[in-house]
N, C-alpha and C positions, 0 to 999 in steps of 0.2 A: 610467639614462641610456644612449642607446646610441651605437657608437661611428660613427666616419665617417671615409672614406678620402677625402681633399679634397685639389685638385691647385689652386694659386696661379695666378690669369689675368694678374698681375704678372711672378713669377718661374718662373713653373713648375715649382716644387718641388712634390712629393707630398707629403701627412704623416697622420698616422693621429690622430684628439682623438676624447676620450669630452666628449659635452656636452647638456646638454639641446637636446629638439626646437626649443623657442623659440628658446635662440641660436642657431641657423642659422636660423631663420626671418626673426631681426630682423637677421641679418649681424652679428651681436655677437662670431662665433670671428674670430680674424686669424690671418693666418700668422705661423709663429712665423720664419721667417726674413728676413723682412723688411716685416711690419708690414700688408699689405692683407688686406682683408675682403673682397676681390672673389673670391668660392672658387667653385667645382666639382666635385659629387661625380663621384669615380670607382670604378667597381663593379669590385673584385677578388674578393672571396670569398663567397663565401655560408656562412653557418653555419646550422645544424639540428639538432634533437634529435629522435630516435624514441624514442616510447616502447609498449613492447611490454606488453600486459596480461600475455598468458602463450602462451609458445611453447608451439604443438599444433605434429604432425606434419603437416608435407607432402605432398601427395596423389600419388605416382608417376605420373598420368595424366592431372596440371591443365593439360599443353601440349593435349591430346585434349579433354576436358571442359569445361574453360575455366574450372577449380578452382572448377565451381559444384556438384559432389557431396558428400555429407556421408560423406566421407570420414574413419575412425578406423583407431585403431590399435591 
C-alpha cells in the first residue's frame, strides 16, 4: 500500500495515510481531523531507490567523450 500526503478542502489540515489505491479512488480515506473525504494530494517528497549492479571505474574524460569509450582500469 502506498503512502499519500493529502491536504483537507474542509479544514485544511495536511496528513500523511498509507491506504490502498482504491480508497482514494472511491473517497473512502477522511480526514482524521474532522471527518471530510473531500481530500487533495499534495507532492512533497519523492522517494527512490538505485540499484547499482556493480560499481566499475569512471572514465577521467567522460565530460570530453561523453562516457561513450570503453574505458578500463
Amino acid at each position: 500500500m502506498p503512502f499519500y500526503d493529502l491536504q483537507c478542502e474542509m479544514c485544511g489540515k495536511e496528513f500523511n495515510i498509507m491506504a490502498k489505491i482504491s480508497e482514494r479512488e472511491q473517497k473512502r480515506i477522511k480526514c482524521p481531523y474532522c471527518g471530510s473525504n473531500e481530500l487533495r494530494a499534495v507532492f512533497k517528497n519523492l522517494n527512490y531507490m538505485v540499484s547499482r549492479k556493480q560499481d566499475r571505474p569512471v572514465c577521467p574524460n567522460s565530460k570530453s567523450c561523453g562516457a561513450r569509450c570503453s574505458f578500463r582500469e
